[in-house]
C-alpha positions in Angstrom: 24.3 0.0 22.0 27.3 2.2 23.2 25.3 4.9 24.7 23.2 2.4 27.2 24.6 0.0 29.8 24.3 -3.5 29.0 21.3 -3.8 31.3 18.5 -2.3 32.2 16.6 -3.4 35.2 17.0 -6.9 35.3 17.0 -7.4 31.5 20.2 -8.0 29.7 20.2 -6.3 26.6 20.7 -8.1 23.3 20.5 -6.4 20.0 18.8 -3.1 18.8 15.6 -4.1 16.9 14.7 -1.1 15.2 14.4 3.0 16.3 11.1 5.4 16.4 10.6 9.0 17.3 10.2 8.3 20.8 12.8 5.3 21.8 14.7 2.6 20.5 13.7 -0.8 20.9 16.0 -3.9 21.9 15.9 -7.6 22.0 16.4 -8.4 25.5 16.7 -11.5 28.2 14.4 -12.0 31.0 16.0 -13.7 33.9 13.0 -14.5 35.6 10.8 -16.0 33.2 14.1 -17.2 31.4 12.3 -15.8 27.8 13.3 -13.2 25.3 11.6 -9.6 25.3 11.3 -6.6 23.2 12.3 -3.9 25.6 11.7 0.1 24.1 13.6 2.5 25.6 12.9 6.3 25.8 15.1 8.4 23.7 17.3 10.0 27.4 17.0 13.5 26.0 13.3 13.5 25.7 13.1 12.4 29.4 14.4 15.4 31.8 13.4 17.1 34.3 11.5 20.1 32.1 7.8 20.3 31.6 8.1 18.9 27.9 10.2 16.1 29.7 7.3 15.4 31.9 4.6 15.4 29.0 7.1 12.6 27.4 7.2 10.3 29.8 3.5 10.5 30.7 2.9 10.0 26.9 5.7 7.1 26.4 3.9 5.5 29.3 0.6 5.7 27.7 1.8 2.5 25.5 1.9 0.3 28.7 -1.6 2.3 30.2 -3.5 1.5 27.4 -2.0 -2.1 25.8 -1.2 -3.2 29.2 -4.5 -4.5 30.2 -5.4 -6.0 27.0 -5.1 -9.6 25.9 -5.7 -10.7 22.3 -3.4 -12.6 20.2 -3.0 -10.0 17.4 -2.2 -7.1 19.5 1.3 -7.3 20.7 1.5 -8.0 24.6 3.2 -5.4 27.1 4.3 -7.2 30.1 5.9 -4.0 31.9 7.1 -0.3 32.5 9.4 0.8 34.7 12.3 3.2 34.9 16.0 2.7 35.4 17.8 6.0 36.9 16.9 8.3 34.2 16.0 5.2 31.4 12.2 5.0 30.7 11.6 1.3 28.9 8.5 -0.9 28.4 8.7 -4.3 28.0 6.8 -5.9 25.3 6.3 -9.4 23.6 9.5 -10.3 21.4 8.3 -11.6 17.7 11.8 -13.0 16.5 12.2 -12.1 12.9 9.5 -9.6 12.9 8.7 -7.6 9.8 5.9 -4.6 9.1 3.5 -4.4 7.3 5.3 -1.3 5.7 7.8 -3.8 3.6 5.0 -5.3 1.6 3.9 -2.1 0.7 5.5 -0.7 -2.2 4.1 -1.6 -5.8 7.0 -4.5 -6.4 7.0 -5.6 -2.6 2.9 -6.5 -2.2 1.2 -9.7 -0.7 -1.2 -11.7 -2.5 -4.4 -9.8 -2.2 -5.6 -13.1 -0.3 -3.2 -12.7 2.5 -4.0 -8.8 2.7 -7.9 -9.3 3.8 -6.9 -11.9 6.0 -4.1 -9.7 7.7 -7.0 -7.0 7.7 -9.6 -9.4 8.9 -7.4 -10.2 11.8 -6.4 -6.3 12.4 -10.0 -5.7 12.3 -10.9 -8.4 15.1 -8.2 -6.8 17.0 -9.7 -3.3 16.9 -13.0 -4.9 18.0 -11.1 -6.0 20.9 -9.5 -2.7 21.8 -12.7 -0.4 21.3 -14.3 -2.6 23.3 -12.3 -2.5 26.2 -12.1 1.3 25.7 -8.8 1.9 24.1 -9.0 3.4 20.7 -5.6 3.6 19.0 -5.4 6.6 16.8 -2.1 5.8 14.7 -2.6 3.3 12.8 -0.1 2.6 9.7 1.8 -0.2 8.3 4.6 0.3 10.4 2.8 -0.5 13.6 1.6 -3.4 11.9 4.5 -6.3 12.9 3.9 -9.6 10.4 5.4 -12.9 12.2 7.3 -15.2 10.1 4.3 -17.5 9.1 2.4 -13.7 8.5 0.6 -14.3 11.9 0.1 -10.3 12.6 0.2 -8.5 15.9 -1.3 -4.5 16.0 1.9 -2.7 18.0 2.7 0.9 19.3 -0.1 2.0 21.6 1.6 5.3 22.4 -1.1 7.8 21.4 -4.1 5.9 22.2 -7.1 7.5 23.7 -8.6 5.3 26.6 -12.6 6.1 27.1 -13.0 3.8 30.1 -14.9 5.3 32.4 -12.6 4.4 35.6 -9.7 5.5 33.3 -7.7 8.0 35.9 -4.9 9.6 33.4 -4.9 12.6 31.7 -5.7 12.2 27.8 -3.5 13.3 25.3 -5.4 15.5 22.8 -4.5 17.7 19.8 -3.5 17.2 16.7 -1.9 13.4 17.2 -1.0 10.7 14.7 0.5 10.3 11.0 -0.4 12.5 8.8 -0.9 10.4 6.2 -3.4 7.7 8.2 -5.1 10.2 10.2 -9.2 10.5 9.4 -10.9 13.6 8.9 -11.6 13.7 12.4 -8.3 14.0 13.4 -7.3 16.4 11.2 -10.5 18.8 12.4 -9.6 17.8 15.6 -12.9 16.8 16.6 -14.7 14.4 18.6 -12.8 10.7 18.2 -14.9 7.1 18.4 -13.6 3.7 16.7 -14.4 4.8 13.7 -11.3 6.3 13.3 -9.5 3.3 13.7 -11.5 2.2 10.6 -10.7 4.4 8.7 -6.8 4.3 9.3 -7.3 0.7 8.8 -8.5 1.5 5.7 -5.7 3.7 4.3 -3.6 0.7 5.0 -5.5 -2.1 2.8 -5.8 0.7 0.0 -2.0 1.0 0.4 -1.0 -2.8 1.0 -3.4 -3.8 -2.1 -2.7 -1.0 -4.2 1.6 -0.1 -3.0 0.1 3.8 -2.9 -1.1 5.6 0.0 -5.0 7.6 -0.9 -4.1 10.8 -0.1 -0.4 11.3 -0.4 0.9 14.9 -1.3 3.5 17.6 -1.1 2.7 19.3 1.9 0.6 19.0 5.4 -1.7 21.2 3.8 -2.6 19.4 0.8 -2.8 16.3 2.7 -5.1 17.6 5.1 -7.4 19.0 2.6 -7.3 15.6 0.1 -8.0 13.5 3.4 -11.0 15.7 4.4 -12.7 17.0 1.0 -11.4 14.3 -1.9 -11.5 10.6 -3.1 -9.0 8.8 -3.3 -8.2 7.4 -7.1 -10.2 3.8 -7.6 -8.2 0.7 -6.5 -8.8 -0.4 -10.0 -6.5 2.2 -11.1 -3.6 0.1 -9.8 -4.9 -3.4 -10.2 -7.5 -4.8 -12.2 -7.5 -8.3 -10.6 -10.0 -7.1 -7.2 -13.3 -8.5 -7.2 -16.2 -5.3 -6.8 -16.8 -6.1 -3.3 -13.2 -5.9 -2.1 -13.3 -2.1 -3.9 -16.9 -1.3 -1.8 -15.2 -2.5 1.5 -12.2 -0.3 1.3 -14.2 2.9 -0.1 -16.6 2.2 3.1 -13.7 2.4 5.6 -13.0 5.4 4.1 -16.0 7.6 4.1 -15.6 11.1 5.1 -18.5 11.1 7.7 -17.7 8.4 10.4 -21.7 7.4 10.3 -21.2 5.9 6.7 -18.0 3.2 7.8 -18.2 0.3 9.1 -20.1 0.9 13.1 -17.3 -2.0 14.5 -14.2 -4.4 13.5 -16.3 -7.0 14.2 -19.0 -5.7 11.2 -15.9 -5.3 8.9 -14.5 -8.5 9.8 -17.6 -10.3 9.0 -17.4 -8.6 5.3 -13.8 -9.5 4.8 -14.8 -13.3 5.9 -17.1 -13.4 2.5 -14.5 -11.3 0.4 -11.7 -13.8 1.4 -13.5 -16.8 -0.2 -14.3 -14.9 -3.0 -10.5 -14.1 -3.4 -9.3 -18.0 -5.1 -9.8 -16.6 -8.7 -7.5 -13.5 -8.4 -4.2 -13.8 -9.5 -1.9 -16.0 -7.4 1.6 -14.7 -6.9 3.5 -17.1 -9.3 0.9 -15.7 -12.3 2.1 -11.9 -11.2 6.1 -13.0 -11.7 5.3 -14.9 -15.0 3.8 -11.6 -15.9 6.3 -9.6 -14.4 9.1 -11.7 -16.6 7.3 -11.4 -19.8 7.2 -7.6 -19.5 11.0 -7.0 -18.3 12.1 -8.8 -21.0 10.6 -6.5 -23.9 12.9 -3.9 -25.2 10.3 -1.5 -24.7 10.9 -1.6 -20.8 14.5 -1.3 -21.4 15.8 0.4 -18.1 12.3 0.2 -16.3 13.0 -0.2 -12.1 11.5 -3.4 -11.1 9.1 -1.8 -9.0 7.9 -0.1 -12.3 7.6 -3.5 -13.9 5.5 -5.0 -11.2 3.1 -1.7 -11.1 2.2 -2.6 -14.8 2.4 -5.8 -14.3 -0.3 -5.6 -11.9 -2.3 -2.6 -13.2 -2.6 -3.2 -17.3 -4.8 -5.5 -18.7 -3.9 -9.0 -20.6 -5.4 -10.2 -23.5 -5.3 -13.2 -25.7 -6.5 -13.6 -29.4 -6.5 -16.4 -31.3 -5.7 -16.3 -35.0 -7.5 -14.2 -37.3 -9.4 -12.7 -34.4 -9.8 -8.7 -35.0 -8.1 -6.8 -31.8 -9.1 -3.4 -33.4 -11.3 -2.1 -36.0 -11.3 0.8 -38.0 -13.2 3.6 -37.3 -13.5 2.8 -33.8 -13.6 4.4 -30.2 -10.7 3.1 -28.5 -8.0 5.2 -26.3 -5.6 2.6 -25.5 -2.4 1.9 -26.4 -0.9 -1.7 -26.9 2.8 -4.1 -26.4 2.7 -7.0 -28.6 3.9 -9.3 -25.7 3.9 -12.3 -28.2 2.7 -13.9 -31.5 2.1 -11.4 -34.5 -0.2 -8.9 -35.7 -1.3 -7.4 -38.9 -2.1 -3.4 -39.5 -4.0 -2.9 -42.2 -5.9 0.6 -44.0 -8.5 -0.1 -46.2 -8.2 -3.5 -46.5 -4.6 -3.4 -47.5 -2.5 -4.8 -45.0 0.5 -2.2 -44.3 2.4 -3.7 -41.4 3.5 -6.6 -39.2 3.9 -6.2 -35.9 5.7 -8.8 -33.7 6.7 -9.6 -29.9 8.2 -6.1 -28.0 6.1 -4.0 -31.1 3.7 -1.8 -30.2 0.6 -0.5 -31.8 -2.7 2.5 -31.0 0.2 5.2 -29.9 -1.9 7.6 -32.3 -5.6 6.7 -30.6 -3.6 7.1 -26.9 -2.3 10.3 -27.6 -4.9 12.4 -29.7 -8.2 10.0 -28.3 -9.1 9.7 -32.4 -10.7 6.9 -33.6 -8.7 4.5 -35.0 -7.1 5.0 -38.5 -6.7 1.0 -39.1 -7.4 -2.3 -38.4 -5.3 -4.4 -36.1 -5.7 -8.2 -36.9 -3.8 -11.4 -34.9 -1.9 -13.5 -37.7 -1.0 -15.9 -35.3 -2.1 -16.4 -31.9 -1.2 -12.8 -30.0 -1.1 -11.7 -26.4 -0.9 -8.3 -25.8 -0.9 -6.1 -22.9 -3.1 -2.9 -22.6 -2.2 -0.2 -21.0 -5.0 3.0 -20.3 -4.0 6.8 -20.1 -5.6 6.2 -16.1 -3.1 3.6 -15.6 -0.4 5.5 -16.2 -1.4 9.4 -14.8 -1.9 6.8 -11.5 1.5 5.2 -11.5 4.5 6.3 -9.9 6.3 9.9 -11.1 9.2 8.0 -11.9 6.8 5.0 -14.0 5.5 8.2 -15.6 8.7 9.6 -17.2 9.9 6.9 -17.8 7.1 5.5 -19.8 6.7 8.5 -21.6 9.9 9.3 -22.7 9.7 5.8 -24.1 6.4 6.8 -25.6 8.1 10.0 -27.3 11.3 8.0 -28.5 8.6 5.5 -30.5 6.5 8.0 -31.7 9.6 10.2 -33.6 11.0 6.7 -35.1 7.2 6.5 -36.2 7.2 10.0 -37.9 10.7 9.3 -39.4 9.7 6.2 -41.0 6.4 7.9 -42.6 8.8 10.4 -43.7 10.9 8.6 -45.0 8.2 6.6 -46.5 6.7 9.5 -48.4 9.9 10.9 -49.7 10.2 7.7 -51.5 6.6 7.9 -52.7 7.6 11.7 -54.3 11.0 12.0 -54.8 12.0 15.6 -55.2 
């Protein structure tokens, strides 16, 4: 706060909240409704007397042209704009202990699936609003989504929007506008924008905030561009396995290519999410996730696994329970998956004769995994086993850093395995 004056206009400045590309924004006190306000501020050297100063202020002023007239109590409220001497600020609503949406979504950070579809629902209802008062937002992302303490949500940063009002007087902002990494294929081809493109942003952000990966992340503007126009995203069910089908449809429908195919409105998309939400009781509640989470980061196997690579396979492999004697693989057959003996104990048996025994933090199908054989033996539960199954898609869809570390893991058990049968043979024919 050392490069402002301690007030601006008739607000007395506070704290800094947070900084953007275009301002900084500050808790502030208004004397003359005696309440606190958010107050962004335009960055001074993006505000002078130049052309490209011009074009900033008209565009940081957009915020308060577009929000300014709407009223909805998920879209965050914009009571003023003004300038100070040279200081551009707009004054907003003030959500004390405000966090984005952007914090819950990393793989060992995300909401109960529950609470995402009714954050989305409510987003959704929002949008409704907005296109239908002629104000379509064009960047939405998880950091312009602001979560209240109780998770109430409000949409925020109206800065780009594009207002299609027909007694709208300002000049529109066109070009190539937006995140990247939300933008729809319309934006990128920088062609004709409706509310569907709002959907579909909307829909990057539930594929990210269920899944804690964005759809079409990649190395360059190029490749990100080309993945968001001309390739699907990987399957939702790649990351978790708990989603009911219709969650999976609603998200793949925001994010059709052709704006025709997504949802026509919020309001339509908001009516699917109401039946998806009371379909959501069954999926796994947040204290079933950590019990998980704790019995993996306990095995030796996951020995100097992140956290946020425990809670990706926590949330992403299957669980399975067998009761004694059951047969969890049979010899002979089709199966590509590789398995952690999470507890209980298992028997590996080759024609009929039992070999091994396999106990809690073993693991077991490294073979079938690796060369996609069928199996070589016969995996039985001599006590009452749960295991955890983990797929070749789960992990080519997990993190870089999951990947390596996972496989160097892999690599370190499948040279102890070779040395044992090794060593196992040379005892078998001594030289």
């Amino acid at each position: 706060m050392n490069d402002i004056p301690q007030k601006i206009g008739k607000y007395t400045l506070a704290e800094e909240l947070g900084r953007g590309s275009m301002g900084v924004v500050y808790s502030a006190h208004d004397p003359f409704s005696d309440r606190m306000v958010a107050l962004k501020v335009a960055h001074p050297q993006f505000t002078d007397k130049s052309h490209e100063g011009e074009r900033f202020r008209k565009l940081f002023f957009n915020e308060a042209h577009a929000a300014g007239s709407l009223d909805h109590p998920n879209i965050l409220h914009i009571y003023d704009a003004d300038m100070a001497g040279d200081l551009c600020y707009i004054v907003m609503e003030h959500v004390a202990s405000a966090k984005t949406l952007n914090e819950y979504c990393a793989p060992d950070t995300l909401l109960p699936a529950r609470a995402v579809v009714g954050i989305i629902y409510k987003l959704a209802k929002a949008l409704d609003y907005a296109h239908r008062q002629g104000v379509i937002h064009r960047d939405i992302k998880p950091n312009n989504i602001l979560l209240t303490m109780d998770h109430d949500v409000r949409l925020a940063d109206f800065s780009i929007a594009m207002i299609t009002r027909a007694d709208n007087k300002n000049t529109q902002f066109t070009g190539f506008l937006g995140s990247p990494l939300y933008m729809s294929p319309e934006q990128i081809l920088e062609d004709t924008l409706t509310q569907s493109t709002d959907i579909f942003s909307l829909g990057v952000v539930m594929y990210q905030a269920l899944s804690g990966h964005q759809p079409f992340r990649a190395g360059n503007l190029n490749a990100i561009s080309h993945k968001i126009t001309h390739e699907e995203p990987p399957p939702l069910g790649q990351y978790r396995n708990d989603l009911p089908d219709g969650l999976a449809y609603t998200v793949g429908r925001m994010l059709k290519k052709n704006p025709a195919r997504r949802y026509a409105s919020g309001l339509e998309l908001a009516a699917d999410l109401a039946l998806i939400y009371e379909d959501l009781d069954g999926v796994a509640t947040e204290d079933a996730l950590r019990e998980k989470f704790s019995s993996i980061k306990q095995l030796g196997f996951f020995k100097g696994f992140g956290e946020q690579d425990i809670w990706e396979l926590a949330r992403s492999c299957n669980w399975h329970n067998y009761p004694v004697g059951s047969t969890i693989i049979r010899e002979g057959e089709a199966d590509h998956s590789f398995y952690i003996v999470l507890a209980g104990l298992v028997g590996i048996e080759k024609n009929e004769h039992e070999v091994d025994q396999l106990q809690e933090g073993d693991c077991f199908g490294e073979m079938g995994y690796l060369s996609k054989a069928r199996r070589s033996a016969t995996v039985t539960a001599k006590t009452d086993v749960s295991l955890m199954q983990v797929n070749a898609a789960t992990i080519d869809s997990a993190a870089e850093s999951t990947q390596l570390r996972f496989h160097k893991v892999f690599v370190r058990i499948l040279i102890a395995r070779l040395s044992d049968t090794t060593a196992a043979l040379a005892r078998l024919n001594p030289v």
